[in-house]
KOLVEXKOL-541920 format. One record per atom (N, C-alpha, C): atom name; y, z, x; residue number from 1; residue in one letter. Coordinates in steps of 0.1 Angstrom, whole numbers, plus 2048, in hexadecimal, padded with zeros to 3 digits. Last residue first. Layout:
residues N
{atom CA; Y Y; Z Z; X X; n NUM; res a}
...
This chain:
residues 79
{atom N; Y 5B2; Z 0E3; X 308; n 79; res x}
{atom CA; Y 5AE; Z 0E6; X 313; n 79; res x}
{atom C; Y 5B6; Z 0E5; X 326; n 79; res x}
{atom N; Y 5AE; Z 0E5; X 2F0; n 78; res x}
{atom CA; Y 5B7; Z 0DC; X 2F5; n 78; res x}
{atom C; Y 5B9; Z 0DC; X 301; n 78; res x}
{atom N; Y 5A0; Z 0FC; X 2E9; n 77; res x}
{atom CA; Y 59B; Z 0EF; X 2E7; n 77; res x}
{atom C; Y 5A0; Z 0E0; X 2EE; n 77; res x}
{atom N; Y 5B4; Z 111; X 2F4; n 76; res x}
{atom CA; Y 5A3; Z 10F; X 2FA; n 76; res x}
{atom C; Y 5A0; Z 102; X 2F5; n 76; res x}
{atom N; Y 5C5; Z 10D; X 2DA; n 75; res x}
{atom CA; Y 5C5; Z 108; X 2EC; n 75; res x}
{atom C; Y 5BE; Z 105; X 2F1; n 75; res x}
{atom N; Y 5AF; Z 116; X 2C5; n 74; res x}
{atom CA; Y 5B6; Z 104; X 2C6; n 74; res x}
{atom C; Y 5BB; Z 102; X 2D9; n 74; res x}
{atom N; Y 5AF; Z 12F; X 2CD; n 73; res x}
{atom CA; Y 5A2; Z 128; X 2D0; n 73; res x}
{atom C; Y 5A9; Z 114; X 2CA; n 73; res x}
{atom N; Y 5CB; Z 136; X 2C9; n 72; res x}
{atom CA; Y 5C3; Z 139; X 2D4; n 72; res x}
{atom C; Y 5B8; Z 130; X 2D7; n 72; res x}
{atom N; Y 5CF; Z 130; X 2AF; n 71; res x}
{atom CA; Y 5D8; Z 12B; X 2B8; n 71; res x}
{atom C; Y 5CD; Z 12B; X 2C7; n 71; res x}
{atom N; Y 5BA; Z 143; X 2A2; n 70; res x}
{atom CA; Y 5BC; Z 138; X 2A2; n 70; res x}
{atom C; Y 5C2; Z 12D; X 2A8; n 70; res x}
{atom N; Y 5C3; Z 15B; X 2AB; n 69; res x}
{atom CA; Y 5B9; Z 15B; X 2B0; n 69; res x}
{atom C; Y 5B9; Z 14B; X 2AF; n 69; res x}
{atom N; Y 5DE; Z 15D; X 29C; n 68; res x}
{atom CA; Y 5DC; Z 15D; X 2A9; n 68; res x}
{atom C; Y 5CE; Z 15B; X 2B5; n 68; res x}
{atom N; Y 5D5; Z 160; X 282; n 67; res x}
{atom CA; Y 5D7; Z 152; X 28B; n 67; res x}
{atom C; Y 5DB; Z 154; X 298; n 67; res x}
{atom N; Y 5C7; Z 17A; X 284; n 66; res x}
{atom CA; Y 5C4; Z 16E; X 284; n 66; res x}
{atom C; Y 5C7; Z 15D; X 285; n 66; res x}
{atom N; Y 5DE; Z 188; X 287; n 65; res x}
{atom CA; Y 5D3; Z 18B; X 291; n 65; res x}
{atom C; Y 5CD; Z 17E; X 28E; n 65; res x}
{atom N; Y 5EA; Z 180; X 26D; n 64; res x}
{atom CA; Y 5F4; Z 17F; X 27C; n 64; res x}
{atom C; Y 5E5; Z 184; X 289; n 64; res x}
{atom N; Y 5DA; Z 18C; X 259; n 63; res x}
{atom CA; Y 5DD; Z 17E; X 25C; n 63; res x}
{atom C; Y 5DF; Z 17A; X 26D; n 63; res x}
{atom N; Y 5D8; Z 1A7; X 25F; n 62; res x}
{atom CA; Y 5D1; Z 1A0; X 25D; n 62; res x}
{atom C; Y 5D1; Z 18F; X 263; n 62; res x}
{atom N; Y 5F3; Z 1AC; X 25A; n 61; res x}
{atom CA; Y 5EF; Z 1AE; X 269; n 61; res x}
{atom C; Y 5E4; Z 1A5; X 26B; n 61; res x}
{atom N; Y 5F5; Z 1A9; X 241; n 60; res x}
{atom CA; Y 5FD; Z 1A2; X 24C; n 60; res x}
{atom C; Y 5F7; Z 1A3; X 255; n 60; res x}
{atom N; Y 5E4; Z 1BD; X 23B; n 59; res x}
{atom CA; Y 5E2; Z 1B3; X 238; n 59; res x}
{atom C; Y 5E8; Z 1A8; X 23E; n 59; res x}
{atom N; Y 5EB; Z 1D0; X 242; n 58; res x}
{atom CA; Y 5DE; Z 1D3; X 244; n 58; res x}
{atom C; Y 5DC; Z 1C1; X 245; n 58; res x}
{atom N; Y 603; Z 1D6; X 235; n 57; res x}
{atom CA; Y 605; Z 1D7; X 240; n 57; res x}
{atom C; Y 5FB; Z 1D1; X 246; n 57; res x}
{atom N; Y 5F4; Z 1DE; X 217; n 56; res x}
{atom CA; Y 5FF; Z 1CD; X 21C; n 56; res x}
{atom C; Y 5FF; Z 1CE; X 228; n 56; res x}
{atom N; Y 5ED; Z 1F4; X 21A; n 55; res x}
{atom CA; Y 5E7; Z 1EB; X 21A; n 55; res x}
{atom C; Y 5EA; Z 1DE; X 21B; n 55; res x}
{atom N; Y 5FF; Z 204; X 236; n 54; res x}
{atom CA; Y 5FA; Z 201; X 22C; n 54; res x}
{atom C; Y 5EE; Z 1F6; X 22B; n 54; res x}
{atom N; Y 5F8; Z 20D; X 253; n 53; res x}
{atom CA; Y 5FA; Z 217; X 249; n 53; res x}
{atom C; Y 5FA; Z 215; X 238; n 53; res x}
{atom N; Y 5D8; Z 206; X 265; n 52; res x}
{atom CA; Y 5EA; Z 203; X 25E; n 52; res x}
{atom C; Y 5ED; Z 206; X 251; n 52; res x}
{atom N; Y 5C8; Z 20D; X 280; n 51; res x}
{atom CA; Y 5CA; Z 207; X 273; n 51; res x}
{atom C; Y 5DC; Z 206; X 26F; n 51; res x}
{atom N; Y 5BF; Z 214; X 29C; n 50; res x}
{atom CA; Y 5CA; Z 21B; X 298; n 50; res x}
{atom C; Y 5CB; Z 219; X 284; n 50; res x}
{atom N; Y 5A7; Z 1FB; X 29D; n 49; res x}
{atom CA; Y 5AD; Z 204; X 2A3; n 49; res x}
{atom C; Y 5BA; Z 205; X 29B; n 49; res x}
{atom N; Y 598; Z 1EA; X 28D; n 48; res x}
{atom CA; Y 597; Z 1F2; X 288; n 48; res x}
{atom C; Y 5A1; Z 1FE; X 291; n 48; res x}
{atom N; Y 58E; Z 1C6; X 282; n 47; res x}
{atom CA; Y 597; Z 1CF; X 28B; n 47; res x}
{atom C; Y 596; Z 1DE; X 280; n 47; res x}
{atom N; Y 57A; Z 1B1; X 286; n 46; res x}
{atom CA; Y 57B; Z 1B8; X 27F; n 46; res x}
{atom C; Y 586; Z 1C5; X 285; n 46; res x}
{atom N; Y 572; Z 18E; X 27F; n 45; res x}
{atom CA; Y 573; Z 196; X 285; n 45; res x}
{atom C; Y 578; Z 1A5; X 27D; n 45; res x}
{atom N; Y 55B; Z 16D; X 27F; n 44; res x}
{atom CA; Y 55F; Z 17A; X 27B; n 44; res x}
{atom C; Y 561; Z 186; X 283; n 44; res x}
{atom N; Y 559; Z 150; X 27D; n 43; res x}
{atom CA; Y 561; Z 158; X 285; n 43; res x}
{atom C; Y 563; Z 168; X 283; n 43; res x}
{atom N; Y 547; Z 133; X 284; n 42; res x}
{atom CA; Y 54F; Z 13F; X 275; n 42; res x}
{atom C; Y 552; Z 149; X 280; n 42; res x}
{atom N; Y 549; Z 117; X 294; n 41; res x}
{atom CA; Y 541; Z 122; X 292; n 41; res x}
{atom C; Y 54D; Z 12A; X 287; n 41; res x}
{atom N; Y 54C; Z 0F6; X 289; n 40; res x}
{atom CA; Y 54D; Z 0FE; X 290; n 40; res x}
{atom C; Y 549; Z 10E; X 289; n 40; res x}
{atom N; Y 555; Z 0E4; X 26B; n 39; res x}
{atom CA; Y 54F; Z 0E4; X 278; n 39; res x}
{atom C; Y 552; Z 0F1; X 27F; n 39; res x}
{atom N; Y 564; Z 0E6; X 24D; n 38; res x}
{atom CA; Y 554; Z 0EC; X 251; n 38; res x}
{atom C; Y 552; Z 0E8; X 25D; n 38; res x}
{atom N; Y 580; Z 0DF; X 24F; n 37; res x}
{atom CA; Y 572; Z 0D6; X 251; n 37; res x}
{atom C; Y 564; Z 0D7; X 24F; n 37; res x}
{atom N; Y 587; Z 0F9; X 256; n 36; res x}
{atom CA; Y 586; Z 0F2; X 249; n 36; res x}
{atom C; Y 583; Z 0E9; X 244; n 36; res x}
{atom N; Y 577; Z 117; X 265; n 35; res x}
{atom CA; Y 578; Z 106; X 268; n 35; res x}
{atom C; Y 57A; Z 0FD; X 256; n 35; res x}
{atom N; Y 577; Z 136; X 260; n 34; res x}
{atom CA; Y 578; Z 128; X 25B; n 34; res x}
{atom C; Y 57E; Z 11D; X 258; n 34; res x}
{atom N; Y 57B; Z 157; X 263; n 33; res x}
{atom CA; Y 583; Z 148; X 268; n 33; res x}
{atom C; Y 579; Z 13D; X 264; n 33; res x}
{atom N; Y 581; Z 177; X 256; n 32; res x}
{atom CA; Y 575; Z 16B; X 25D; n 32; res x}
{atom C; Y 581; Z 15E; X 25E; n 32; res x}
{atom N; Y 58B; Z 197; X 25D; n 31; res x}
{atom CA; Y 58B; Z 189; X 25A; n 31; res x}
{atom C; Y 583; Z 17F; X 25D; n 31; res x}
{atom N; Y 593; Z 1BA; X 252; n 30; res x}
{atom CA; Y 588; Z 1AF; X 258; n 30; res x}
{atom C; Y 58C; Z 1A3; X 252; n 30; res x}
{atom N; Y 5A7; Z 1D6; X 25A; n 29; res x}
{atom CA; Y 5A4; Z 1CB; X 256; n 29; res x}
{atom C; Y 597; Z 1C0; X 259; n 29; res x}
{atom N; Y 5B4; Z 1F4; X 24C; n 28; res x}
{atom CA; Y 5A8; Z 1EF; X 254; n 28; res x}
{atom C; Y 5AB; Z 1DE; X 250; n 28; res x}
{atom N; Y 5CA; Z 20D; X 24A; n 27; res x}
{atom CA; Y 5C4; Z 204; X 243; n 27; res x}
{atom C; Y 5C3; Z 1FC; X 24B; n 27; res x}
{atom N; Y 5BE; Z 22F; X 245; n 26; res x}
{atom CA; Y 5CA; Z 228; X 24B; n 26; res x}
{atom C; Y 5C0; Z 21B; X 245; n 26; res x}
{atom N; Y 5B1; Z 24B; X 23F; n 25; res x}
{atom CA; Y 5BC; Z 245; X 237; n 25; res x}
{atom C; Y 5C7; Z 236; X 238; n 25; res x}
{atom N; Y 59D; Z 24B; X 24D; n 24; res x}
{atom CA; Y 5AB; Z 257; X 251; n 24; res x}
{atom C; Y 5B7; Z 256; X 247; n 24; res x}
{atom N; Y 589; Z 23C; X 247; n 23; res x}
{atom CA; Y 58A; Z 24B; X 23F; n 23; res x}
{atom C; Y 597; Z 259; X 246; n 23; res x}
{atom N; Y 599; Z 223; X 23D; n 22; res x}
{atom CA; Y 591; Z 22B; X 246; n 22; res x}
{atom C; Y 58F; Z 23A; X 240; n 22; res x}
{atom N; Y 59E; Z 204; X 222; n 21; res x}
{atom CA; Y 5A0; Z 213; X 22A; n 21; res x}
{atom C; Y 599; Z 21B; X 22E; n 21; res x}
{atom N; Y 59F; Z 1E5; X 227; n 20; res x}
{atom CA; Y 59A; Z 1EF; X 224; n 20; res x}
{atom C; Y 59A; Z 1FB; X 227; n 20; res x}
{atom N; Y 5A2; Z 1C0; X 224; n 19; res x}
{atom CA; Y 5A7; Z 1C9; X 22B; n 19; res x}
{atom C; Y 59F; Z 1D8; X 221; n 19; res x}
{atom N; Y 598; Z 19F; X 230; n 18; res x}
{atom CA; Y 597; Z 1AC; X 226; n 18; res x}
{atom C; Y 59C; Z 1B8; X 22A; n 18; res x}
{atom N; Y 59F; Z 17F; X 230; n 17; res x}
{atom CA; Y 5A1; Z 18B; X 234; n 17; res x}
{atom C; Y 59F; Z 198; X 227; n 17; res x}
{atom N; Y 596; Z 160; X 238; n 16; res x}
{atom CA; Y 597; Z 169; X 231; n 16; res x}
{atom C; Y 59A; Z 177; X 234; n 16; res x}
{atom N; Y 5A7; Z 143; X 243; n 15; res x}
{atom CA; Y 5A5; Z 14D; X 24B; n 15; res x}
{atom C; Y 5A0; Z 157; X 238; n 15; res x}
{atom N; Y 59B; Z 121; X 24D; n 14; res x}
{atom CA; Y 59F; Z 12B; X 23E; n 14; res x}
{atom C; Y 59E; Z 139; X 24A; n 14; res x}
{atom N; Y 5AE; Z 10B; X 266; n 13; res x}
{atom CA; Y 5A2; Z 113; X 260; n 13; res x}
{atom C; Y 5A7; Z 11C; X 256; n 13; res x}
{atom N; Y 5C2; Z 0FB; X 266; n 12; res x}
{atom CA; Y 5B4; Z 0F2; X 265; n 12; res x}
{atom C; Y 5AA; Z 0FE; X 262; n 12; res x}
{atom N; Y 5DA; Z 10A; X 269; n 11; res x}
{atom CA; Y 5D6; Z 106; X 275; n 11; res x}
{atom C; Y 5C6; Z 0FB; X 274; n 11; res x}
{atom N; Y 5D0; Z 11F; X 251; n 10; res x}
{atom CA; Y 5DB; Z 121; X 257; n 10; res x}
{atom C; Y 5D1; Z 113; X 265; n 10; res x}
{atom N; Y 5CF; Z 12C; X 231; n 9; res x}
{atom CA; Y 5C9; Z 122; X 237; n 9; res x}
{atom C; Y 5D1; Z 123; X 245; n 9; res x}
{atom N; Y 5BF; Z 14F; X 21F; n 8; res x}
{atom CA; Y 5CB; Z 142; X 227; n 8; res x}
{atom C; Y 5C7; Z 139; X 22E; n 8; res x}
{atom N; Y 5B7; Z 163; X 208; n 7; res x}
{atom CA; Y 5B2; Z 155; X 20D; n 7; res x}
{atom C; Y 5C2; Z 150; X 216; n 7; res x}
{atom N; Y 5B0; Z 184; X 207; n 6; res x}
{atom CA; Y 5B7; Z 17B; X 208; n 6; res x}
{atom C; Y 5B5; Z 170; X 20F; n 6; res x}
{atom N; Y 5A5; Z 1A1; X 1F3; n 5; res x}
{atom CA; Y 5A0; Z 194; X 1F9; n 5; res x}
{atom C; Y 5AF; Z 18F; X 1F9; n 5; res x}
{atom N; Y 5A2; Z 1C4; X 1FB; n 4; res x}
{atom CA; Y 5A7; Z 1B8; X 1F2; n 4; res x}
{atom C; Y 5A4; Z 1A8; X 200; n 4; res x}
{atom N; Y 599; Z 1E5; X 1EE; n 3; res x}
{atom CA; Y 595; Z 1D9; X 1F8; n 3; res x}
{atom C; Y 5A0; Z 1CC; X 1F0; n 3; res x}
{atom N; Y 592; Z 206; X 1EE; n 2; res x}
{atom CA; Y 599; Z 1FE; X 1ED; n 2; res x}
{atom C; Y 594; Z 1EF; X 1F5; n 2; res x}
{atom N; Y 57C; Z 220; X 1EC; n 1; res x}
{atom CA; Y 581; Z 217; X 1F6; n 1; res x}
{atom C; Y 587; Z 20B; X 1EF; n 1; res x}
């Protein structure tokens, strides 16, 4: 199984992402979120429906799921 790390900052939090292959062959992702202040809760998620066909693909998506999560819970904040 393959794996690769990537650090981004996006919005005040680090997002990490790791991506990794299923056993159908498609490519998986998981992210955590951290507050770059260190406040607030760690965030960890993990997507797994359909996957993507590459590993780069795996990894955009990656991202793009995750700020989108980030955008989201700043509104909620902003209330």
């Amino acid at each position: 199984m393959t794996s690769m790390n990537d650090n981004k900052q996006y919005r005040g939090y680090n997002i990490s992402v790791s991506v990794r292959q299923d056993c159908e062959d498609r490519w998986d992702f998981d992210y955590t979120l951290t507050a770059v202040d260190g406040k607030g809760e760690v965030r960890q998620r993990s997507h797994t429906v359909n996957g993507q066909m590459t590993e780069a693909a795996a990894q955009v998506a990656a991202i793009e799921v995750a700020r989108t999560e980030i955008d989201n819970v700043l509104a909620m904040q902003a209330g």
